[in-house]
C-alpha positions as a Python dict, from the first residue, in 0.01 Angstrom:
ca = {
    (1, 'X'): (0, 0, 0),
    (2, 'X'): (215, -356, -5),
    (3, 'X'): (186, -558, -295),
    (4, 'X'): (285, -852, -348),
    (5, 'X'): (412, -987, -639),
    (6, 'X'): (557, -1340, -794),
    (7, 'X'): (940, -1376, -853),
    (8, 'X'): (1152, -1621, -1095),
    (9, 'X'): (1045, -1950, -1030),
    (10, 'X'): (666, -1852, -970),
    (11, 'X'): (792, -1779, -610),
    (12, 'X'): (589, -1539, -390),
    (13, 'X'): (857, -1151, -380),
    (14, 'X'): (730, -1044, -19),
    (15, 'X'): (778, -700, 20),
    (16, 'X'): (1052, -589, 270),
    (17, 'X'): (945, -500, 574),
    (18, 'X'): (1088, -295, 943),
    (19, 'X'): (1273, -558, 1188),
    (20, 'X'): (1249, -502, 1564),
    (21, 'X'): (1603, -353, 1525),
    (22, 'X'): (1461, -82, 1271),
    (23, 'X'): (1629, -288, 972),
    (24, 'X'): (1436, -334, 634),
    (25, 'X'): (1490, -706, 539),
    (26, 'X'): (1311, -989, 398),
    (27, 'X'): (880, -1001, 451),
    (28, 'X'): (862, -1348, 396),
    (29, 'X'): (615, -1548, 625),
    (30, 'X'): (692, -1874, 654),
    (31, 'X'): (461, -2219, 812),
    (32, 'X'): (632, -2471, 973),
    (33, 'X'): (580, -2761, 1138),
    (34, 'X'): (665, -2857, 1546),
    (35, 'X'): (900, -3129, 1343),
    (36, 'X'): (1076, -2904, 1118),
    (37, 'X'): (1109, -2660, 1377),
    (38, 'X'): (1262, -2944, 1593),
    (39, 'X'): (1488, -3028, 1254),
    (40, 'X'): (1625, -2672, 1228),
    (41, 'X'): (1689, -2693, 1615),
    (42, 'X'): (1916, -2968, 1515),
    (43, 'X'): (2112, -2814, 1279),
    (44, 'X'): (2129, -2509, 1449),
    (45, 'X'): (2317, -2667, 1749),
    (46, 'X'): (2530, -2898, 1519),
    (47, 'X'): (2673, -2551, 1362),
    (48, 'X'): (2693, -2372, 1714),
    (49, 'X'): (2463, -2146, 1623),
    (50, 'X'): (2330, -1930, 1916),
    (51, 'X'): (1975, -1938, 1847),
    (52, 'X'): (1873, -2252, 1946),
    (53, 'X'): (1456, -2168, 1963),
    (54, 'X'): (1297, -2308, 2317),
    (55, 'X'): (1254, -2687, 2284),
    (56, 'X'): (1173, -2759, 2610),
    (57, 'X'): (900, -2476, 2597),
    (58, 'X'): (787, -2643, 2241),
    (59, 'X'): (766, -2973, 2441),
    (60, 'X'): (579, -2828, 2722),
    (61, 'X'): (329, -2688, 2504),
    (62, 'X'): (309, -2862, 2162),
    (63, 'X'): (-77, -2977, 2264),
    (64, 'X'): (-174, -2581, 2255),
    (65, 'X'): (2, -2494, 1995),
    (66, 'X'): (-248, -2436, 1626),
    (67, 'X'): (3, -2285, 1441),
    (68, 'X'): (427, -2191, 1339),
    (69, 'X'): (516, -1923, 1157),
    (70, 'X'): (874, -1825, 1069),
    (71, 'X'): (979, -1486, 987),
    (72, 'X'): (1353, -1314, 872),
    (73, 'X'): (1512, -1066, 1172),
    (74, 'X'): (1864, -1026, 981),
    (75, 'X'): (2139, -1235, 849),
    (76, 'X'): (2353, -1357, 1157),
    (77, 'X'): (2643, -1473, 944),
    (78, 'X'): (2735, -1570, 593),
    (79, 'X'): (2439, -1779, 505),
    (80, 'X'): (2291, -1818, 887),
    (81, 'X'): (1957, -1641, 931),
    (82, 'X'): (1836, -1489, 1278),
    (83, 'X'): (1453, -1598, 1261),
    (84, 'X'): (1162, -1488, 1437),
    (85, 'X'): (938, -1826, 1547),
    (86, 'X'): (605, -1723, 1701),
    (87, 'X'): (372, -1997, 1795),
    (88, 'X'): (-9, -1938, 1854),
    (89, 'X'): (-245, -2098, 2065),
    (90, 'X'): (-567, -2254, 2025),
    (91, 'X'): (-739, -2076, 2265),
    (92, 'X'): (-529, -1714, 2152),
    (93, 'X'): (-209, -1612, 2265),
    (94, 'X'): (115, -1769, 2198),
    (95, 'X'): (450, -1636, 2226),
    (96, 'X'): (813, -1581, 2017),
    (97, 'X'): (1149, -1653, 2065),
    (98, 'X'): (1494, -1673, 1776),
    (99, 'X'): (1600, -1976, 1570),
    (100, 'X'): (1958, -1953, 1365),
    (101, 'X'): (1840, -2145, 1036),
    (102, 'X'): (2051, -2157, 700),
    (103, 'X'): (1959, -1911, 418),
    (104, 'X'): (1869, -2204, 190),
    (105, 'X'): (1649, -2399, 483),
    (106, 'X'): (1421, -2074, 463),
    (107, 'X'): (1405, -2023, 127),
    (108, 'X'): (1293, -2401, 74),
    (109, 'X'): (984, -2369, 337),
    (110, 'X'): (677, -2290, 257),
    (111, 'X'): (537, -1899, 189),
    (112, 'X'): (176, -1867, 381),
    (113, 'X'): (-98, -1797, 108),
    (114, 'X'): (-356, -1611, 63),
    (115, 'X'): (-658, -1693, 348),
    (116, 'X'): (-383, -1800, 545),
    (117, 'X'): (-244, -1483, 563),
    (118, 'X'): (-531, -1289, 601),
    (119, 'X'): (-659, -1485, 872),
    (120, 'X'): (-327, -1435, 1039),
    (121, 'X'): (-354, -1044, 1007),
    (122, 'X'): (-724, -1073, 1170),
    (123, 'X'): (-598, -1281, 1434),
    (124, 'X'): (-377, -1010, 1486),
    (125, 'X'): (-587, -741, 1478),
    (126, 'X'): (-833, -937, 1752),
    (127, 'X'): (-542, -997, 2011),
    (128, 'X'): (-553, -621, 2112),
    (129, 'X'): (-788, -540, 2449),
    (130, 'X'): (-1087, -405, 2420),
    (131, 'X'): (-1134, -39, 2506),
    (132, 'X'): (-1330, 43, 2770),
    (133, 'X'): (-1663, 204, 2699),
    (134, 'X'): (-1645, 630, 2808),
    (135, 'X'): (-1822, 726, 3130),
    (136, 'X'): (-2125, 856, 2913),
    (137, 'X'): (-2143, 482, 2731),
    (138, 'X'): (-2106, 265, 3031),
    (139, 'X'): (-2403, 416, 3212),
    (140, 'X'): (-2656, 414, 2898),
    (141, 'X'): (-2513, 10, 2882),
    (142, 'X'): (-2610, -16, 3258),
    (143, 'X'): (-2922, 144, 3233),
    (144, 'X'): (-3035, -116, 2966),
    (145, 'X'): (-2866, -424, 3065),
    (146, 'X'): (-2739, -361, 3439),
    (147, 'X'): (-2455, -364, 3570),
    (148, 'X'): (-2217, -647, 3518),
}
């Protein structure tokens, strides 16, 4: 079971979680804004960092997008962060892509807090498919309510 717990400074101590690459490293869920993703963009190209994020795609689809969350990959270089960004959708879905963002830019955002989190986890949960009901199940449903 995670727990989390509160570090110096009254700070939220995420546990560490498993990377894409297999790495343990930092759990820390971050919200951010379109504009402070835009900011870290910014900066990002001003220290030729390769992970720029997708601004034109951010552009393209700021008007569907309900929420930003940032999460830690690895540490790129001395002080440079490889970030996760994954924007959701109003209507579900979303998508992901990397932002380079200094070590001290992430720890100064935001932690997500309680509801928020949970909410995120169900809206996790819900963006699986439905499984399809066995042979057996489907034709009790049809004999009931039809077929649709």
């Amino acid at each position: 079971m995670m727990r989390f717990g509160w570090g110096k400074r009254r700070k939220r101590a995420w546990p560490q979680i498993e990377n894409r690459g297999g790495f343990l490293g930092r759990g820390d869920i971050k919200k951010v804004s379109l504009d402070e993703i835009k900011r870290m963009v910014q900066y990002a190209k001003a220290s030729h960092w390769s992970a720029q994020a997708r601004p034109v795609w951010l552009d393209d689809h700021r008007a569907s997008i309900s929420g930003l969350y940032l999460t830690f990959l690895y540490e790129e270089s001395e002080g440079c962060f490889r970030c996760l960004v994954t924007a959701l959708f109003s209507e579900g879905g979303g998508g992901h892509f990397s932002l380079d963002i200094a070590g001290d830019q992430f720890d100064n955002l935001p932690d997500l807090e309680g509801f928020a989190v949970i909410e995120l986890a169900h809206r996790f949960l819900q963006s699986f498919p439905t499984i399809p009901l066995d042979d057996e199940q489907r034709a009790a449903w049809e004999r009931v309510y039809g077929e649709n």
